[in-house]
N, C-alpha and C positions, 0 to 999 in steps of 0.2 A: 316549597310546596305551593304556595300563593304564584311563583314564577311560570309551575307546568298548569295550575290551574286557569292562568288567563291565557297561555298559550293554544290550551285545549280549547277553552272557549272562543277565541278567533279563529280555531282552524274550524269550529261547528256554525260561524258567521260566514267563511270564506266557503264553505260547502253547501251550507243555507240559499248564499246569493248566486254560486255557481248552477246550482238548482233550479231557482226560479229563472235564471236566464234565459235556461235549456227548456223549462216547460214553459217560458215566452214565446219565446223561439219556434217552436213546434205548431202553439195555438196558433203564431201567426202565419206559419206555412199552409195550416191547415185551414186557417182563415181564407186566406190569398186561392189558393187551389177550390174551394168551395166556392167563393166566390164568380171563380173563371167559368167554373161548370154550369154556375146558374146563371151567368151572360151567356154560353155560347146553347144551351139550354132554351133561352128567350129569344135568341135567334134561329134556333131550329127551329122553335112555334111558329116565326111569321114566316121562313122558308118552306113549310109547310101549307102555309094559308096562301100564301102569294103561287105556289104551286096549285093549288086547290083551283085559287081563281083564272086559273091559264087553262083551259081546255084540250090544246096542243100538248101538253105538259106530259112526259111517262109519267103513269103509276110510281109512287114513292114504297118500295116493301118497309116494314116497320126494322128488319134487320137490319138495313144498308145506311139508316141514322142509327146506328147501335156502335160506335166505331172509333179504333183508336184516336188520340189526341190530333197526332197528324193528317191520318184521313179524314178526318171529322174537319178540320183546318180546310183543307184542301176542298171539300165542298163546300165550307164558308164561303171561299172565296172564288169558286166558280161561280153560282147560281146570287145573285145578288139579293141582299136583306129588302124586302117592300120599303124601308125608309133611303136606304142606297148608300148608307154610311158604313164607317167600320171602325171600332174600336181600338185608340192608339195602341193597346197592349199587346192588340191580335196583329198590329204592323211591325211595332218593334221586335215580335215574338219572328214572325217570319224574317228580320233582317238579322236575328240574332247573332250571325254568325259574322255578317259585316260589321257592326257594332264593335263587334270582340277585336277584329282586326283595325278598323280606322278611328274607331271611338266617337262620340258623342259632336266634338264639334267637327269632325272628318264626314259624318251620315249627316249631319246638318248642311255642309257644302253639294255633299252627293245627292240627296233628299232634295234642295232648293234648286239642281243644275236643270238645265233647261237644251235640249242638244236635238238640232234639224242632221236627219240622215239623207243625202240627198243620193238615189240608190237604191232600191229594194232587192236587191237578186240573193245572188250566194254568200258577198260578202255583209251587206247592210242589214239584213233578214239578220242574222248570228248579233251581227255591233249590236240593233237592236232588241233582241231579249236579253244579251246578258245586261246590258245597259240599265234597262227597266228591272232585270232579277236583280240588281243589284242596287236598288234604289232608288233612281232618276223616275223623276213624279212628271216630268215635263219633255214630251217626246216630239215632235214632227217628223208624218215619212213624207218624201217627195220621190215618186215613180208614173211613170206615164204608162208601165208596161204591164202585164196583161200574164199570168202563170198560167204553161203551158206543159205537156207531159214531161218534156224534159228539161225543166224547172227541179223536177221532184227527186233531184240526184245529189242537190247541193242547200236546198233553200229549208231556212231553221224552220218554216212553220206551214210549208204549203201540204195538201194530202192533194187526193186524188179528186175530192169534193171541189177542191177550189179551183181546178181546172179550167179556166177561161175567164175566171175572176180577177181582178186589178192585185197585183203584189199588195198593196198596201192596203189595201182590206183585208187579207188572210191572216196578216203578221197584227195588226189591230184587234183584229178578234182574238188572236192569241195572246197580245199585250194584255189583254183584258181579263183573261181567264188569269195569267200568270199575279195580276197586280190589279186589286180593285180600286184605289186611286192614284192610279197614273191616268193623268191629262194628255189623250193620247190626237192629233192632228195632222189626219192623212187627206194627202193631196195627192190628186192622179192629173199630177203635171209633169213636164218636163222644165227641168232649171234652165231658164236665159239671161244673160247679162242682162238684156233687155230693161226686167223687173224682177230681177234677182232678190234687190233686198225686201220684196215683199216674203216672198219665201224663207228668209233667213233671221225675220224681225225678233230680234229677243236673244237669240241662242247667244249661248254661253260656249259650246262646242259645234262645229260643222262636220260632219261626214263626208267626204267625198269617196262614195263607191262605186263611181261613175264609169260608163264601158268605152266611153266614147273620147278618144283622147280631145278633139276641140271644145266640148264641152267640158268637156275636166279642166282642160287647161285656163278657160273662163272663169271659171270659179273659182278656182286657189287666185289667182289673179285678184279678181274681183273680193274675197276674202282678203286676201294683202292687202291690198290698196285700203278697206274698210275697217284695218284693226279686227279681223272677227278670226277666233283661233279655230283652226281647219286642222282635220288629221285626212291624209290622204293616199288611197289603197291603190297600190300600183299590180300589177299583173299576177292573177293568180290562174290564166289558164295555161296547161300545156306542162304543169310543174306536180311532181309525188313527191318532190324529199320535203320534209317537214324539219328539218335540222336547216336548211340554206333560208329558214324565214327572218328577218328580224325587223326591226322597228331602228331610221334613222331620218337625220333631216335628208330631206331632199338633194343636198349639195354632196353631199357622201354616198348614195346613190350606187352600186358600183355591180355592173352588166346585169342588170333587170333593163330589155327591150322596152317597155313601156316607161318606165322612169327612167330610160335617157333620153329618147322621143319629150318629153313633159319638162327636165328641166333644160333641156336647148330651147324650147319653146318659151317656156319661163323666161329666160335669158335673155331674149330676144325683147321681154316685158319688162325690162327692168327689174326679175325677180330673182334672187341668186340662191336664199337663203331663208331662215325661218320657217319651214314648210315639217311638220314629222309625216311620214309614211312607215307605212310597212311594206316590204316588196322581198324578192327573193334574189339569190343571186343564180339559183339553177336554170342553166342553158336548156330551153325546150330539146326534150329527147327525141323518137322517132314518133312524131304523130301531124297528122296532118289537121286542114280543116274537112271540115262532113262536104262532101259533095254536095253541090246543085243536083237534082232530076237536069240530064241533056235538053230535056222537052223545054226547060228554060231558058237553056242559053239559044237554043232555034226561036225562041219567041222577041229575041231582042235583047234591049239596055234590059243586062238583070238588076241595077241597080234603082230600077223603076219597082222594085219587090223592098227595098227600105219602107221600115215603117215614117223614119225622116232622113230628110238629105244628109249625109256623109254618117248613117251609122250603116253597121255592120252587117249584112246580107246573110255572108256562110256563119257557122256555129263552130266557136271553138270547141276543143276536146276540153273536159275540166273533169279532174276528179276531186271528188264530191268533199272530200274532210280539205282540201287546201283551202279553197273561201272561207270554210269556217273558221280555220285557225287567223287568217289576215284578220276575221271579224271581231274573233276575241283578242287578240293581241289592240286594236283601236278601241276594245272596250274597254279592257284593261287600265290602258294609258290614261283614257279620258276616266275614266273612275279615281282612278289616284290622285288627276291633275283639279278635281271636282273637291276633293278631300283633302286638297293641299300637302298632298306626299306625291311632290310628281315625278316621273321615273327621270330624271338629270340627265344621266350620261348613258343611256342605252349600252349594252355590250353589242359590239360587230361581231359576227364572224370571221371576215377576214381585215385584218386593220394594216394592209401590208403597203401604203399607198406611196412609203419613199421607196419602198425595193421598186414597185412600177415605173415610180419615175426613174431611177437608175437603171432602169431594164432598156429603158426608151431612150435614154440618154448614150447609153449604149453604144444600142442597135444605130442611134444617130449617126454618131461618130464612125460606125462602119461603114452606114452606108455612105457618109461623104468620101470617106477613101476607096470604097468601092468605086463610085461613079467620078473621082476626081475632081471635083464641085463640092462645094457647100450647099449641103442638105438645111432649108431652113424650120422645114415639117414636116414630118411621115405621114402615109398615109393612114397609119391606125395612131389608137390613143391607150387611154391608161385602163381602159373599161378592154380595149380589147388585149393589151397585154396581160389582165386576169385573167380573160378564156383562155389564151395561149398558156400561159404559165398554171395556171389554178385547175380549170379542166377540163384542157382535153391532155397535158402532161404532167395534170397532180403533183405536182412541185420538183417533178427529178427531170434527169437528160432522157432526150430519147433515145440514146444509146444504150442498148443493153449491158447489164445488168439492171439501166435505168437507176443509177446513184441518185439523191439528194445534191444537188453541186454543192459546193464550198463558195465558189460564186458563180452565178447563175447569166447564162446570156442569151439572148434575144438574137436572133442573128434568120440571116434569108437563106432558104435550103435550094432555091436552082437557081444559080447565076442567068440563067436562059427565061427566067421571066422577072415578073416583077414583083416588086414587095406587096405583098397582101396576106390575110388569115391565114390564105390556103398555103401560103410559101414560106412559113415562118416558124422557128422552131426552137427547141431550148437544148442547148447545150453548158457542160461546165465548162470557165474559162480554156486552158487549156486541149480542148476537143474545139473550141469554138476559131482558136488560133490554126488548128488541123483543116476547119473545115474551110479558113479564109483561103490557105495558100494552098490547097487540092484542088478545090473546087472554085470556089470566087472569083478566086485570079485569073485562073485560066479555063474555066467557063466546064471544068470536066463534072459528067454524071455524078451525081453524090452515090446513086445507088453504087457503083462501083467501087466507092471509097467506103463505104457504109456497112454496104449489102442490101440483099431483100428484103432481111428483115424490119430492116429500120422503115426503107421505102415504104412496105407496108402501111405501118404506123401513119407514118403523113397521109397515106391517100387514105385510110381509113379517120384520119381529124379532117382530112375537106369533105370528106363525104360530109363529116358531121358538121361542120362551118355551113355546108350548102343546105343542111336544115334550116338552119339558124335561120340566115340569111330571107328564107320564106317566111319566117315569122317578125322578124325585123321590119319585112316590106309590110306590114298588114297598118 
């Protein structure tokens, strides 16, 4: 009896203390919540008064302060408190959800990063807000350029207002609305080796969203040579597939026109390696650049219409979500790499670079017993036997039923001219053994061995080679 009576009485101790925990508990939710209310309460007084004293200022209705937690947040933090400060609670509240993901000392890396975009357009505009949505207190933009109507197709923060306004005033003012202490430092410059590292003092990450491949190619340089970690945006005009983007170094690179252009130039610098980019690997489809007015080219040098020496006159084609996604894909990276969870090993899309080399190696060895000689270098490389193989014949032969080969060959389709994009073609081994001793050897029409159909095929890939080739030249 004595045994069930002390038992009863610790399970009336263990229910007692469960008790008070729970009405602890509560008091101090209800505490914490009261509290919030009558902080952001004291700040709707002075955003009130500080409105009061602004003459320019709309009328304030007494409903449109009457308003959920979030919206009520969100005019916090557009219209600034008359002291200009802002409540750690009300920051951590707004990054809550980064918190959750990188955790405390990861938002202390992001929080403390410091990152020069040098760039304002379609891609830098995007790096830039998510950059700052995501924490970074310490921004520089660098842009010499000027938003224009067709600006407002691709660029994260321009309207219709900011229409002849400097890039990097529109995106400031939006930095601003978005994050009331981010340290925001816009220059309406353009980057030069010159005095580069005035531009660059302090950063922790570099931007390069630059249009201009000699000035791009300055800067990655010029950030190599300085130890300053660069992330760098290679070609987002002229491309819709959003699956061909990804994030690699520079040295892997594989047929983005502007990031082969960048790292032959690189190369040329002593720069091989170390560089991340984002770029694509999708071959510009059918589009062109925007015409000049005629009336220009009758007036003379159109390149006297540059705003500076060797940039770009005509307007590329760009649709509008590609910049953004390069934007965030460098916002991304540099957020992780700020948080010390930084992305290692990127995923490629295509990682196929010994079958290229074997493609080539190949096609080598044909062409030496083609021409009876020793072939000691082709005229294409491993970038262009991806367009060959990858697509414009999507990994099979161009023989119909167009198989998957079992092994795959690079081989010349008219003995009657010479090896290039337009005369090159993929077959599986034995069809490629057919087309040496039909056609190769003794110089006979492939169409006739082939047919029409096949012919087709080819002239319809030079057709689309002879695109390329225009965007290539630019």
């Amino acid at each position: 009896m004595n045994a069930l009576t002390i038992q009863s009485h610790r399970a009336q101790l263990v229910i007692t203390a469960l008790s008070a925990c729970l009405v602890t508990s509560a008091l101090f939710t209800a505490y914490n919540g009261y509290t919030k209310r009558e902080r952001r309460r004291n700040l709707d007084d002075e955003i009130r008064q500080s409105l009061a004293a602004n003459n320019d200022a709309p009328p304030v209705v007494e409903s449109e302060l009457v308003l959920k937690d979030e919206v009520f947040a969100e005019e916090l933090f557009i219209r600034t408190a008359s002291n200009g400060t802002y409540d750690e609670d009300l920051i951590r509240e707004q990054l809550a959800r980064n918190y959750a993901f990188l955790g405390e000392e990861g938002m202390a890396g992001v929080r403390g990063g410091s990152v020069v975009i040098v760039g304002c357009g379609g891609v830098g505009s995007w790096a830039a807000v998510m950059l700052v949505r995501s924490g970074v207190s310490k921004i520089r933009l660098v842009d010499f350029d000027y938003v224009t109507l067709s600006s407002l197709n691709r660029h994260a923060t321009a309207t219709l207002a900011d229409v002849g306004t400097p890039k990097v005033a529109c995106i400031e003012r939006t930095l601003r609305r978005i994050s009331r202490w981010v340290n925001v430092d816009s220059r309406i410059e353009i980057w030069r080796k010159e005095d580069g590292g005035r531009l660059l003092e302090g950063a922790d990450w570099v931007v390069d969203a630059i249009d201009n491949i000699t000035t791009k190619v300055d800067l990655l340089k010029y950030c190599h040579d300085h130890n300053i970690r660069v992330f760098s945006s290679m070609g987002a005009g002229a491309k819709c597939d959003p699956t061909r983007i990804q994030i690699s170094d520079i040295s892997y690179t594989i047929y983005d026109p502007l990031a082969r252009a960048v790292r032959r130039r690189l190369r040329l610098e002593g720069v091989t390696s170390g560089i991340p980019v984002v770029y694509s690997t999708e071959v510009p489809g059918d589009v062109k650049l925007l015409p000049l007015p005629e009336e220009e080219f009758e007036k003379g040098n159109v390149k006297e219409l540059n705003a500076f020496d060797d940039f770009r006159v005509r307007i590329l084609p760009v649709l509008g979500p590609l910049p953004s996604m390069f934007g965030l894909h460098i916002a991304s990276y540099i957020i992780c790499d700020l948080a010390k969870k930084p992305i290692l090993n990127p995923l490629p899309i295509k990682n196929r670079r010994k079958l290229y080399e074997r493609l080539l190696r190949d096609l080598l060895h044909r062409e030496s017993k083609l021409l009876g000689e020793q072939v000691n270098k082709l005229p294409i490389d491993e970038d262009d036997a991806f367009l060959i193989f990858e697509d414009l014949h999507l990994g099979r032969s161009v023989v119909p039923p167009h198989a998957v080969p079992s092994r795959p060959q690079l081989i010349r389709w008219d003995a009657r001219k010479g090896l290039m994009l337009e005369n090159c073609v993929v077959f599986d081994f034995s069809e490629a053994e057919r087309h040496t001793q039909e056609c190769l050897s003794v110089g006979r029409d492939p169409r006739e061995v082939w047919g029409e159909e096949v012919q087709a095929i080819v002239d319809r890939n030079a057709a689309r080679i002879a695109r390329y080739r225009e965007w290539v030249g630019l």
